[in-house]
SEDRENZA-618715 format. One line per field, with one value per residue (C-alpha): residue number from 1; x, y negated, z. Coordinates in pm, 1 decimal, always signed. Each point is the difference from the previous one (the first is absolute). Layout:
i = (NUM  ...) $
x = (X  ...) $
y = (Y  ...) $
z = (Z  ...) $
END
This chain:
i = (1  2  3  4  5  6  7  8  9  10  11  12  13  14  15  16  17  18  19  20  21  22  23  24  25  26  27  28  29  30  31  32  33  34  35  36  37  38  39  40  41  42  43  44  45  46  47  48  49  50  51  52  53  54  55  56  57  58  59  60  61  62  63  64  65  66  67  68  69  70  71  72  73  74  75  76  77  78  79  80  81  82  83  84  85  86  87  88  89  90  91  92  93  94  95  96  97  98  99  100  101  102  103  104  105  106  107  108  109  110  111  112  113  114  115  116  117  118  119  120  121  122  123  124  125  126  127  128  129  130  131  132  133  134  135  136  137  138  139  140  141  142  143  144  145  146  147  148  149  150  151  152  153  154  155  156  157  158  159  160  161  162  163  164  165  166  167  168  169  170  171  172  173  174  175  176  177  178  179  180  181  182  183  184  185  186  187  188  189  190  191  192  193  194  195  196  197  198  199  200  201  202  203  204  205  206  207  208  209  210  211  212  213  214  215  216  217  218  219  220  221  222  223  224  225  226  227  228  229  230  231  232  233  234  235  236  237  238  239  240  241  242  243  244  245  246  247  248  249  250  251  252  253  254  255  256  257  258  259  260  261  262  263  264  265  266  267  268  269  270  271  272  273  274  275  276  277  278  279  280  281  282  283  284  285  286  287  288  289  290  291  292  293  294  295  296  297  298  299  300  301  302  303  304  305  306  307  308  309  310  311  312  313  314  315  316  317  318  319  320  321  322  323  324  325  326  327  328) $
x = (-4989.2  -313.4  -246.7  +224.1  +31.1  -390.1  -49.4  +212.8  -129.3  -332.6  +112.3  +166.8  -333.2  -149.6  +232.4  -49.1  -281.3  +151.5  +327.1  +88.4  +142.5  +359.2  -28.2  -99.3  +272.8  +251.6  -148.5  +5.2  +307.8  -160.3  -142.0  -326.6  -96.6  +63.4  -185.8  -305.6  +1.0  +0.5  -304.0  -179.9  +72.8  -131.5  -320.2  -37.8  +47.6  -282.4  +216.9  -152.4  +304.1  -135.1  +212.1  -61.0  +125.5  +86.4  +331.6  -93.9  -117.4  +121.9  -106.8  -209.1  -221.0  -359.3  -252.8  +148.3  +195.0  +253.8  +207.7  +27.0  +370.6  +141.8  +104.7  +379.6  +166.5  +323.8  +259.1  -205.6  -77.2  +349.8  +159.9  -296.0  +147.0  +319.5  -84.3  +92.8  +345.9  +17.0  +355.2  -29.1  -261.3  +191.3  +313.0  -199.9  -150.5  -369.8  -43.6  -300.9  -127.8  -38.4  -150.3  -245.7  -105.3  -39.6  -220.8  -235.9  -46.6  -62.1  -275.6  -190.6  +8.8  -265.7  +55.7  +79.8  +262.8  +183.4  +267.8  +122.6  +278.8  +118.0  -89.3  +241.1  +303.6  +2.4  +21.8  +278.2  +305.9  +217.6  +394.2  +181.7  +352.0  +245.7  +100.1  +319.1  -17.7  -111.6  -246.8  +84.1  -263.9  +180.6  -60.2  -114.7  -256.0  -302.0  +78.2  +57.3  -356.5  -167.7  +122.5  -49.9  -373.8  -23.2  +124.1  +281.5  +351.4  +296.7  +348.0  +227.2  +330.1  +148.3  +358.7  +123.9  +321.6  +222.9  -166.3  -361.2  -207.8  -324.2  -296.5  -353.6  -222.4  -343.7  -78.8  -249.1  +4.2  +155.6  +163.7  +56.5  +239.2  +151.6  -66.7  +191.4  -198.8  +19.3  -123.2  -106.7  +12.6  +76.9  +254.1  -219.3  -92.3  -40.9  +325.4  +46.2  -164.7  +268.8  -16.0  +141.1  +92.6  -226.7  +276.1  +307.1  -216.3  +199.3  -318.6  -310.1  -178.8  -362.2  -167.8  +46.3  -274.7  -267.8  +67.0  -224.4  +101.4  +28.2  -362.1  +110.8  +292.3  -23.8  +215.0  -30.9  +149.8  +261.5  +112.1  +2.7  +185.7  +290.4  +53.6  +31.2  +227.2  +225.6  +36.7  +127.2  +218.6  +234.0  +25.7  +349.8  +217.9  -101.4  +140.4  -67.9  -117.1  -76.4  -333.2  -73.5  -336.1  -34.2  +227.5  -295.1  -260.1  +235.0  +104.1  -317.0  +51.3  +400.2  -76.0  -294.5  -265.0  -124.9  +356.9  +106.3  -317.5  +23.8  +377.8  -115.8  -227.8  +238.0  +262.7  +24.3  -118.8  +145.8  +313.1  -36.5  +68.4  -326.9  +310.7  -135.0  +251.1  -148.3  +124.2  -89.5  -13.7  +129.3  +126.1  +298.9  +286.8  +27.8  -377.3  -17.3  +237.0  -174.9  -352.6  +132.1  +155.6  -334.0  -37.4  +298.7  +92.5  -293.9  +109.6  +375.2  +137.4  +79.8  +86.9  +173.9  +352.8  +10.8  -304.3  +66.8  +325.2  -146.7  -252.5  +282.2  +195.9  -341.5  +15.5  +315.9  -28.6  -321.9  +134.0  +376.9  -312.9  -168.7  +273.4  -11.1  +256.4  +329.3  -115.9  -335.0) $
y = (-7644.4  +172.2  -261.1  -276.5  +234.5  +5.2  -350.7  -121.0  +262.0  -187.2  -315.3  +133.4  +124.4  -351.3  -177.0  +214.0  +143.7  +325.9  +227.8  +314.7  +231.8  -69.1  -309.9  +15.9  +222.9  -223.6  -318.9  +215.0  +209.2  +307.4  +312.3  +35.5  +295.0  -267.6  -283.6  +250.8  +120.9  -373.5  -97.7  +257.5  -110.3  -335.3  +151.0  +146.6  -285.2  -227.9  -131.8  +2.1  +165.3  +152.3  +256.4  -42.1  +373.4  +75.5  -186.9  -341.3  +43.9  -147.7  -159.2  -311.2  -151.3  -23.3  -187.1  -338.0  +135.8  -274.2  +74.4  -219.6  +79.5  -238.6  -268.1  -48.3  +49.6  -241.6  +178.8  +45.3  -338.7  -173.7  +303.0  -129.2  -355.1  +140.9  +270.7  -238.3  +100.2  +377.0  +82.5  -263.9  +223.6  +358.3  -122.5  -165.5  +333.6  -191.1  +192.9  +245.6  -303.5  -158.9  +240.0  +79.4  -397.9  -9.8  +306.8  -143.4  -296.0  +160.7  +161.0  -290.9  -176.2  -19.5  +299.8  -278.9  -122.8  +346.2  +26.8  -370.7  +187.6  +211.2  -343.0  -219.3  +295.9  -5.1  -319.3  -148.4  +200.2  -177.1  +119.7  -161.5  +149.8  -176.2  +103.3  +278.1  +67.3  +336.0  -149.1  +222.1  +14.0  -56.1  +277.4  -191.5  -215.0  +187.1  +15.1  -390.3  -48.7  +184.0  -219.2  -293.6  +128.2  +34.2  -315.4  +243.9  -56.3  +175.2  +53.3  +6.2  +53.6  -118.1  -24.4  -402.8  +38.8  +239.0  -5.4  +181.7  -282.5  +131.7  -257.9  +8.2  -130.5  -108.9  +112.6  -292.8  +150.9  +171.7  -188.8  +193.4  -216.0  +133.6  +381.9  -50.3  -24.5  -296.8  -35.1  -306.7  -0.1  -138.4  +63.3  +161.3  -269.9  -325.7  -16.3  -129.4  +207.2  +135.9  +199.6  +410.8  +161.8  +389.3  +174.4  -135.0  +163.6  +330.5  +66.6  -128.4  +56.0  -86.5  +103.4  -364.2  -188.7  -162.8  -427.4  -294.5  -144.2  -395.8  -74.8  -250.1  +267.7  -10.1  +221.5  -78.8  -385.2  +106.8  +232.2  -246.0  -265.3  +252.1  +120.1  -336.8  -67.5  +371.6  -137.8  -345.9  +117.9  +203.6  -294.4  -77.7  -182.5  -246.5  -11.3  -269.8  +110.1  -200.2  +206.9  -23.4  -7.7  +373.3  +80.4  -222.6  +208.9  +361.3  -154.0  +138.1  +335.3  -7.4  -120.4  -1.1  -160.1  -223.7  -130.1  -31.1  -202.9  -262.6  -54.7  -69.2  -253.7  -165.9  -44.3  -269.8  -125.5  +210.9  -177.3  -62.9  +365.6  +104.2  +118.0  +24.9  -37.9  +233.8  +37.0  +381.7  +144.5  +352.2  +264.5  +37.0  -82.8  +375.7  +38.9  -353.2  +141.8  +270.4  -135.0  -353.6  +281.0  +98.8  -342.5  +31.4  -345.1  -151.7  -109.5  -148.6  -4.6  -311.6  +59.5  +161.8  -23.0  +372.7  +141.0  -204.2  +181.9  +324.6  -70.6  -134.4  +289.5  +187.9  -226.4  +66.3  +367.0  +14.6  -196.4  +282.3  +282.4  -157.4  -176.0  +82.1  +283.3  -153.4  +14.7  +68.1) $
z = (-6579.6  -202.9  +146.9  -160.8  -306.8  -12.8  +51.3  -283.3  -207.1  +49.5  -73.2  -302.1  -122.5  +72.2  -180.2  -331.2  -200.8  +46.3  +41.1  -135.5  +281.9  -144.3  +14.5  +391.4  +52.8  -158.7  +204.9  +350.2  -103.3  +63.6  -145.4  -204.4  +180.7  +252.8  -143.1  -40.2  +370.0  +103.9  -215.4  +135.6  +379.0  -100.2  -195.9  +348.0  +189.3  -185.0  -255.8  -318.5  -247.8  -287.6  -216.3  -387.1  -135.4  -339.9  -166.1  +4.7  +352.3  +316.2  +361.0  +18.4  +289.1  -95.1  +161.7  -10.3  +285.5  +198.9  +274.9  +296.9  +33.7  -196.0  +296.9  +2.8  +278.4  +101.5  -189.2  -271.5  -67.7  +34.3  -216.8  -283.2  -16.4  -76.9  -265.2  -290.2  +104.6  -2.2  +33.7  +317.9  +136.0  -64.1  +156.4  +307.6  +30.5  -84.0  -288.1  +167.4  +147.9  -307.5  -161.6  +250.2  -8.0  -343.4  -64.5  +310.2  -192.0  -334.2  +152.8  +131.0  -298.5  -311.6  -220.9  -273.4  +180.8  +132.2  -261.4  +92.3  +170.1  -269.3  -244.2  +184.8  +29.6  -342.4  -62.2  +274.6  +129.4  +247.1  -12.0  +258.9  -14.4  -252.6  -313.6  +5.2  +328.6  +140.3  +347.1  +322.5  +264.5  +324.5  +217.7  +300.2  -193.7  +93.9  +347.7  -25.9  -169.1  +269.1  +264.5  -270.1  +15.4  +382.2  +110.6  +205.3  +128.1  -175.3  +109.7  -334.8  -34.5  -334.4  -205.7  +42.4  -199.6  +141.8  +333.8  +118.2  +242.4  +184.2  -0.9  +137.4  -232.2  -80.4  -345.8  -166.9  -345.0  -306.1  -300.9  -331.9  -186.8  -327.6  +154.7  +290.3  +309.7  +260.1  +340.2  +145.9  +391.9  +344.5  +242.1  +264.3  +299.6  -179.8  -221.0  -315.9  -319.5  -275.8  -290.2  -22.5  -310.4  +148.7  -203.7  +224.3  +319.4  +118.2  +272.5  +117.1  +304.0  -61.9  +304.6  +159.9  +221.3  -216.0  -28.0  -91.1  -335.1  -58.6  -176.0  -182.2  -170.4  -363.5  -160.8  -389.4  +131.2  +199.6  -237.2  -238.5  +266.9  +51.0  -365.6  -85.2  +321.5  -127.3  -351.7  +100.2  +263.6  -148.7  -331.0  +182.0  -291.7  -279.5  -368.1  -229.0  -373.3  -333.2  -166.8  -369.9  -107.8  -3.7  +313.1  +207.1  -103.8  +80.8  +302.8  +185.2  -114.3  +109.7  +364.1  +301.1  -227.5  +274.8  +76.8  -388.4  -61.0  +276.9  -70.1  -356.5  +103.5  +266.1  -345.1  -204.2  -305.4  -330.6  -183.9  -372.3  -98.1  +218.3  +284.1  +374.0  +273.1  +332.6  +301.0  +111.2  +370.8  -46.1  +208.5  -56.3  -291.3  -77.6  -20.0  -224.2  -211.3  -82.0  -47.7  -186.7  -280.2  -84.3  -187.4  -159.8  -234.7  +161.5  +285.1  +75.1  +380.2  +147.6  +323.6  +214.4  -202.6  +52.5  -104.3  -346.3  -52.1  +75.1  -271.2  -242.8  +57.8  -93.7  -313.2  -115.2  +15.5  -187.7  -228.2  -66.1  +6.5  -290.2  -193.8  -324.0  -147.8  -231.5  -346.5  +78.2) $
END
């Protein structure tokens, strides 16, 4: 524990022109009294610390000093490609990783380039959960990453409606969609690969046999395959709706984008009033009903019979609210 104490202590030094002790502290979370015992182990040791006293004072290397320590090892360097996404990392359980990666490769670089880090934090922020919604970190997820990580076999037992089903998997890789986390996988023993919500797992056994992944796998494609696949699937029932002018360019903002989009460029040409007629995928009436209100008079229901008289019973009661008062 100290020697990896002392070691990033030196690479802090590198990385900086100098640190006060409370700084040090703060960066190895422990004491000054602390901080000064372990610059004086490393004064001992050959290291070239040098204490600046007085108020402005602090520790610097002198000398032109440079560690050789700075090679990442395995952890290190996969956590680094994914520190863009900190909250990622924290609920992976990466986050020490990370950090650890990061400060190695501060040191090795120019001295003109070491705030690059700190440059590019400041300047890009990635917040992947939606708006309103508080994000939950399942409490399996970092035992799923590990195994993710190791290429290892994990027995999971998960809710599938009102039943629990055991499966032995073969985790390829995390998805965070929307802050909910996905895992991409195959049934153990060359089944078919399928997509878990980590949040609907009740237990996971990750201490599994290691298995050789596909090398042709690539995640960010079959991600993309079955998203696509989810959204179309569960588009069950069509309605037919004539768009003004305006209600075409809502409609993307009422529906799936990708689905409102290519329905408006399957419709037909605009009557003389500018009026499109579309015929929508949705999925469900209940769940058309409620988006198609969004664009209120600017779109009119066509079909089916009885999704227009649920919106002209909508009509006529917007229309008894806002009638004016007798003798108004």
């Amino acid at each position: 524990m100290r020697a990896a104490r002392l070691i990033k202590m030196v690479l802090l030094l590198q990385s900086r022109p100098s640190m006060t002790a409370a700084e040090l502290a703060r960066e190895l979370e422990v004491s000054e009294r602390t901080v000064t015992r372990d610059a004086q182990a490393l004064s001992e040791a050959g290291v070239p610390v040098y204490a600046d006293r007085g108020r402005a004072g602090g520790y610097r290397l002198i000398g032109g000093y440079r560690t050789r320590l700075t090679g990442l090892h395995r952890g290190e360097a996969e956590a680094l490609f994914l520190s863009g996404v900190p909250g990622a990392l924290r609920e992976m359980g990466l986050e020490d990783a990370a950090s650890a990666a990061r400060l190695k490769v501060s040191a090795a670089l120019l001295p003109s380039l070491r705030d690059a880090s700190r440059s590019a934090a400041q300047r890009f922020h990635l917040d992947a959960p939606s708006w309103f919604k508080e994000p939950r970190t399942p409490a399996l997820l970092p035992a799923v990453a590990d195994a993710v990580w190791d290429d290892r076999r994990i027995a999971a037992r998960y809710r599938r409606g009102e039943d629990e089903v055991v499966r032995e998997l073969e985790p390829y890789g995390l998805v965070l969609k929307a802050g909910v986390w996905y895992l991409c996988a195959r049934v153990a023993r060359g089944g078919s690969f399928r997509v878990y919500r980590i949040d609907r797992f009740t237990a996971v056994d990750a201490d599994g046999e290691r298995f050789e992944r596909e090398p042709d796998f690539d995640l960010p494609a079959f991600w993309e395959e079955r998203a696509e696949q989810f959204a179309r699937s569960i588009l069950r029932a069509r309605v037919v709706v004539r768009l003004s002018p305006d209600g075409v360019r809502a409609l993307p903002y009422a529906l799936d984008a990708p689905t409102a989009r290519e329905a408006l460029a399957d419709a037909g040409a605009p009557d003389e009033g500018g009026w499109v007629t579309v015929d929508l995928p949705v999925e469900s009436e209940e769940v058309a009903h409620t988006q198609l209100a969004a664009l209120g008079p600017e779109a009119e229901v066509l079909e089916p019979a009885s999704l227009r008289e649920r919106f002209a019973a909508d009509a006529a009661r917007l229309a008894r609210l806002y009638r004016p008062e007798s003798g108004a």
